[in-house]
N, C-alpha and C positions, 0 to 999 in steps of 0.2 A: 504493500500500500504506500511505503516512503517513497519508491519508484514513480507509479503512478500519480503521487501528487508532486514531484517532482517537474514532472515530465506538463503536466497543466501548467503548471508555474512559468514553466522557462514556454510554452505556446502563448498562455496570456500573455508574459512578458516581449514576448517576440513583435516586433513593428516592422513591415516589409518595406522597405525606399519606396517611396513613389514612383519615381521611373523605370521599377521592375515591372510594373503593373500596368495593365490596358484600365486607363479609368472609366472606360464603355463596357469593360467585362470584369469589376472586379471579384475575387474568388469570395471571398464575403457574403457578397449577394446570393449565389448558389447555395448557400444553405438556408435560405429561407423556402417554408412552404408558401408554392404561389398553385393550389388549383384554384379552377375557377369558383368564385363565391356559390356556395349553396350545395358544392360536392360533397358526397357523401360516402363512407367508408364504413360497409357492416362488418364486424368481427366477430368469427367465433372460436369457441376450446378446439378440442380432440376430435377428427372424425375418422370415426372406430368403424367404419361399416364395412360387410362381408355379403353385399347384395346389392343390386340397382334398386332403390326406390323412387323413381319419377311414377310408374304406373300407379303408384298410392294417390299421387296430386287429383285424380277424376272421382276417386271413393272415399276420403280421409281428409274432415274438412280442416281439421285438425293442423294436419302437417302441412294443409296446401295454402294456407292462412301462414306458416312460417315462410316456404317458398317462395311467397310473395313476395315479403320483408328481404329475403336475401334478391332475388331479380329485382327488385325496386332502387337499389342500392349504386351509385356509379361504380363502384368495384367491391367487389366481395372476398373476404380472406379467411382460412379456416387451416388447422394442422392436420395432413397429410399422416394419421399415423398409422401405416402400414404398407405393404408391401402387395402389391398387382402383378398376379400371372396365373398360368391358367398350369393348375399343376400335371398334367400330363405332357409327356416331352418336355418337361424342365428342370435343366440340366444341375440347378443350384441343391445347397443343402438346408436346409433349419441352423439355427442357428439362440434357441432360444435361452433366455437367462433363466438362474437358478427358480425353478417354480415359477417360471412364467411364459404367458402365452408365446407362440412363433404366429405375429399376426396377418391373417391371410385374404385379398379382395380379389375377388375374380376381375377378369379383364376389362367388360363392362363397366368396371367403377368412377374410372376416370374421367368418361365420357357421360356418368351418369351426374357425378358432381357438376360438370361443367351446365347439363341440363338444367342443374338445381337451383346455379345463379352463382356458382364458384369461379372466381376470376384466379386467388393467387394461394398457393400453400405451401405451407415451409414441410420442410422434409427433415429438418435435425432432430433428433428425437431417441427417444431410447428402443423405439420397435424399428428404426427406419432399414439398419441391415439383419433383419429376422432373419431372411433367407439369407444372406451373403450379396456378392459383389452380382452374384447374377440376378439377383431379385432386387437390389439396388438397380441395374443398371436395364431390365425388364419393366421397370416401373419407370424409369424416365423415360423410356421407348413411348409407354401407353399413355403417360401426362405429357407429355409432346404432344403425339397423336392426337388428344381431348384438345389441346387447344390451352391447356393449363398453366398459368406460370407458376415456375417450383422453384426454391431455393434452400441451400442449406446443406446440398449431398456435390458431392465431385470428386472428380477423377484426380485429382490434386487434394492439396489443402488450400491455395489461394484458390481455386476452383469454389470449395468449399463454402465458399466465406462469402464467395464475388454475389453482387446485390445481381435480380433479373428483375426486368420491367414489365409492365403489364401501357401497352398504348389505349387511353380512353380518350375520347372528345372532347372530355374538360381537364385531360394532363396525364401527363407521361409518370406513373410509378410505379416506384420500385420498391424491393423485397428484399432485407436479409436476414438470413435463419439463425440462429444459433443453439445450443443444446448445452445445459450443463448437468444434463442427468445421462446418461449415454453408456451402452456397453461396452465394455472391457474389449480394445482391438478396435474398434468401429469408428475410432474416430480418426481422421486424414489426416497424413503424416507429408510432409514437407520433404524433398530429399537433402541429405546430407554428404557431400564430398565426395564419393562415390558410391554411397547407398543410393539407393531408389527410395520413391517418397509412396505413401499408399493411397489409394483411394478410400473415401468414406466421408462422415460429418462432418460438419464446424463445428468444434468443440472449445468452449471452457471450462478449464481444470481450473479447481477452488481445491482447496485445503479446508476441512472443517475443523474448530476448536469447540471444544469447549469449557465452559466460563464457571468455574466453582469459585467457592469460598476459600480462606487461605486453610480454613479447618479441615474440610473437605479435601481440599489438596492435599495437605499434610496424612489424612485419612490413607488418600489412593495412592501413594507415593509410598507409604510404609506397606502395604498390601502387594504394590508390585516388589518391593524391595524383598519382601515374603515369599512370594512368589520364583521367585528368581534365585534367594537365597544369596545374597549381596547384601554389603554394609550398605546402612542410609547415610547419603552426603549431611553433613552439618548444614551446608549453607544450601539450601535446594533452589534448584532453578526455578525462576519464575515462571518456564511452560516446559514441560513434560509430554514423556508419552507414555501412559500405562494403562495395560493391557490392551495394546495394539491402538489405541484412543488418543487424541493429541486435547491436552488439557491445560490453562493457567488461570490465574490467580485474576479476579475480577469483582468490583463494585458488585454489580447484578449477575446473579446465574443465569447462565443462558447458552446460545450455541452461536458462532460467530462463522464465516468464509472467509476465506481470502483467495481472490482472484488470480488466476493466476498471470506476471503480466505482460509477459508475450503475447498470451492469448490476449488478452483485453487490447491493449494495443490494437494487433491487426486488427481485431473486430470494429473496432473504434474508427480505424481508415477505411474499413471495406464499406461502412456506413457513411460516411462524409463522402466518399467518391460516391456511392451509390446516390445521394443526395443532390451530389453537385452533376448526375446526371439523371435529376429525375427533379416532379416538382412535390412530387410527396415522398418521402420515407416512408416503410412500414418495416418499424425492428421489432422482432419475436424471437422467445427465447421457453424452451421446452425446459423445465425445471422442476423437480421435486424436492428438493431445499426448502424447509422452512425454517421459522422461526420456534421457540416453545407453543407459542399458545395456537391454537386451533385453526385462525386465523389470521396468521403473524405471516406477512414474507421473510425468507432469509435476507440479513443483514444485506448482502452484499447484490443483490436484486434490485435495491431502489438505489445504492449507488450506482451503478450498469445503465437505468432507465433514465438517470437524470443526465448521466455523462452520454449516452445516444441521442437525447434530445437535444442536448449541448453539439453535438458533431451532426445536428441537420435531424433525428428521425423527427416526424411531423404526429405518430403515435410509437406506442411501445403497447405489444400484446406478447401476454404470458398464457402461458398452459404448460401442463403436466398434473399437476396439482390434481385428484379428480374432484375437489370443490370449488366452490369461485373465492375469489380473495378480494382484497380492498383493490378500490377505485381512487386514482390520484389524477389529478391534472396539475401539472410540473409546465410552464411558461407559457402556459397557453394549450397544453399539447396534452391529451387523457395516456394511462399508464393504466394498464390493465393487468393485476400482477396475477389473475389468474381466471382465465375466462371459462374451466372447466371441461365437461365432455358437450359435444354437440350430439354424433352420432354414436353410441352404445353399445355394438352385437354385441351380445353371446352367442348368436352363430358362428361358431368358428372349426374349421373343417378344411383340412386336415391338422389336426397335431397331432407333432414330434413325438416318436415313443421314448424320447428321453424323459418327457413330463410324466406320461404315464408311468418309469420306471421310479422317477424319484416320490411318483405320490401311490405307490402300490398299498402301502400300510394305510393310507386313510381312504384309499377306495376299497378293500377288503372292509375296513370298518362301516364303511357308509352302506357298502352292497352284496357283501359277502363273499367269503375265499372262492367259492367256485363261479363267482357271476363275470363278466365280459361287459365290464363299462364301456359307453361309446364315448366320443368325444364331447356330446351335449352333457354326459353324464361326472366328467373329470372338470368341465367350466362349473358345474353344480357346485362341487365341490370346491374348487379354488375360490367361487363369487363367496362363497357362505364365511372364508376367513378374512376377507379381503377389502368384498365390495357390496355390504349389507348396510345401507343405509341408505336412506332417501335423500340425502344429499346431494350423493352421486350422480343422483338421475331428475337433479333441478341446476337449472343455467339460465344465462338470457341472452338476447344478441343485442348486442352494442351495436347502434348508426351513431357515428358521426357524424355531424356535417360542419366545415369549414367556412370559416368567409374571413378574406383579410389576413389569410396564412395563419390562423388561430382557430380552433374548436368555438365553433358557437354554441352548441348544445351536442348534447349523448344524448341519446335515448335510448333504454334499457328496456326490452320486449322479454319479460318472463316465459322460460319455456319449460315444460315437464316431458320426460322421456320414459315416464311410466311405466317406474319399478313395481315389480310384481304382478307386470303383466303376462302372457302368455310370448316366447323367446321371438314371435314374429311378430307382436306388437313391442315389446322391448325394447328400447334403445332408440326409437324412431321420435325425434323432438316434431312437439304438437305445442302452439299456445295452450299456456296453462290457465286452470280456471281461477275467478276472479280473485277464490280463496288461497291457492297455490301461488298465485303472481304476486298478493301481497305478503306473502310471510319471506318469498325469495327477495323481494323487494326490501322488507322490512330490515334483515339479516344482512340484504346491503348497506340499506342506508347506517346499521350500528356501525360494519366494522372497518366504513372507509370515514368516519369522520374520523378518526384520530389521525387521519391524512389531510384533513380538510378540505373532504368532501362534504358537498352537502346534495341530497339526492329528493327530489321533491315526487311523488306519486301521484301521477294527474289519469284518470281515466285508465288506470291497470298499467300504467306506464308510468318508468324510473325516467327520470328526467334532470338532467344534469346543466345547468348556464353559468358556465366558466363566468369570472369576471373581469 
């Protein structure tokens, strides 16, 4: 972090001569959002889906009432999380994390989002190489194809990183992805002097701390010293690492990141150029970090959001999180630090018989030694530890709309994706009823004022006017 404020310091400080500069084109100017007044930008979380749903829009007034909201929108942006191909003849492997899904969209889907009113989707994420390099590189074949702009995955790591544009009639924007929750190998490697560099995410690595008391330290320092069977230092360090945990001495307990700041850097420029050729930014970043409380972003999340709006983004959307988190506007510019899931399956078909080998002992339990669980049957059982809460399955979609290079207003559309429904109603986001819209509303308006937000509820609608 010394680095990083360093590094601001000596930019703010920096003044370019005048005569280096075209005073008809200065670089300054390019970081300002300039769409046209009245443009508007819907946002949503995670779109989980593992089927075309357009043909719902003529029977499900439900979902086709959201439809609407997202085609109404001059460009529409959503996460990308998962992996398109059609698994016969392909040629890739699974790839999934420890007890967790390898997520799979037939080919269809890309073309069906784009149907739906999807313009642009980040691809950094912690499912984005489920399958490998070929289902990475399958799935940019078929969001090409759809018409999609995608960011966030490449064949490189500036590849990775590099913003892509989506061309509208009221302004040229752009997209960059980034991911700091991400599997192990999957994220894009740079080369080095004569190594090769790898394909995969834009990734930032954070280091997590956390923050106890000096008692507490003193506690887990003599436990690891126990552990270990080593004398304790007299004088002990002010941060530690015990039992594989990195930990120091703090006012408030709590849990801390730090950026890592190579990564932050290039992120930082791939956003400013992306800006300085585009007239909107849109920076998103796939994150599971939080803070302690329920509701808390990680620390190192709203420093990220404020330094991307500072380098040109015109918003900042989050997702990973599967609930929604606070609402900020930072210079004019909304900061969505967690916009949740949009699309939901549990249809998910094929998985990995490594899930099924690591969860043998609690599907014998659930269904007995001699039974043959299916794949619907092994999602049962991972949702029931995992993802049993109606939280998960309430979101809302964010319209901005700009004027004067500044957010004039959000409006927050509550949506329910109808936990406990039957697996083909499930997951599919419907406006939610008027009861549902204000308790999701309500639950916003608590946990974004201590950002100072203030969220007003007009007609089943969260409504936001920046000042």
């Amino acid at each position: 972090m010394l680095l990083h404020a360093a590094c601001l310091l000596l930019a703010a400080q920096h003044v370019t001569p005048p005569e280096l500069i075209d005073p008809k084109r200065p670089p300054q100017r390019e970081l300002e959002t300039r769409v046209a007044d009245g443009f508007t930008l819907a946002a949503v979380g995670d779109l989980i889906t593992s089927r075309t749903l357009a043909p719902l829009v003529t029977s499900d007034p439900g979902f086709a009432a959201v439809v609407r909201i997202l085609q109404g929108a001059d460009a529409t942006f959503g996460n990308f999380e998962n992996t398109a191909f059609e698994p016969s003849g392909f040629s890739g492997s699974p790839y999934p994390g420890r007890d967790d899904w390898a997520l799979v969209a037939p080919p269809g889907v890309p073309g069906d989002l784009k149907s739906l009113g999807f313009d642009l989707v980040s691809r950094a994420n912690n499912h984005g190489l489920d399958w490998g390099l070929e289902g990475m590189r399958e799935s940019t074949r078929l969001l090409d194809a759809a018409g999609l702009v995608h960011a966030g995955v490449g064949e490189s790591r500036a590849d990775a990183r590099a913003a892509r544009y989506l061309e509208t009639p009221r302004g040229r924007i752009g997209l960059v992805s980034m991911a700091s929750t991400f599997r192990e190998y999957s994220e894009a490697m740079a080369p080095y002097g004569r190594a090769n560099g790898r394909p995969g995410l834009n990734a930032l690595h954070t280091t997590r701390t956390h923050v106890v008391t000096a008692e507490r330290y003193e506690a887990l320092r003599a436990a690891e010293a126990e552990r270990r069977r080593v004398a304790e230092d007299e004088d002990p360090p002010a941060e530690g690492v015990f039992f594989e945990q990195r930990f120091r001495v703090g006012e408030k307990p709590g849990t801390s990141y730090a950026m890592n700041p190579l990564d932050e850097a290039e992120i930082l420029q791939a956003i400013r150029l992306g800006k300085q050729h585009s007239d909107l930014l849109v920076a998103t970043i796939h994150a599971h970090e939080k803070g302690l409380a329920p509701a808390e972003p990680a620390d190192f999340l709203r420093t990220l959001a404020h330094d991307a709006i500072d380098a040109g983004a015109g918003a900042f959307v989050g997702h990973g999180e599967h609930t929604l988190m606070p609402i900020e506007i930072y210079k004019g510019r909304p900061i969505f630090y967690s916009l949740a899931n949009f699309f939901w399956s549990d249809i998910q078909e094929p998985l990995p018989g490594e899930l099924y080998e690591n969860n043998r002992a609690v599907l014998e339990q659930a269904f007995g030694k001699d039974a043959r669980p299916t794949d619907a049957d092994l999602s049962a059982v991972l949702n029931a530890t995992s993802f049993d809460d109606e939280k998960v399955f309430q979101t809302v979609i964010a319209v901005t709309r700009y004027a004067g290079g500044r957010a004039s207003e959000v409006r927050l559309h509550p949506v329910d994706l109808g936990y406990g429904e039957p697996l083909t109603r499930s997951g599919v986001p419907r406006l939610a009823s008027p009861a549902m819209g204000r308790a999701i509303l309500e639950r916003l308006q608590r946990i974004s004022r201590p950002f100072g937000t203030e969220i007003a509820i007009e007609d089943g609608v969260g409504v936001i006017r920046p000042r």
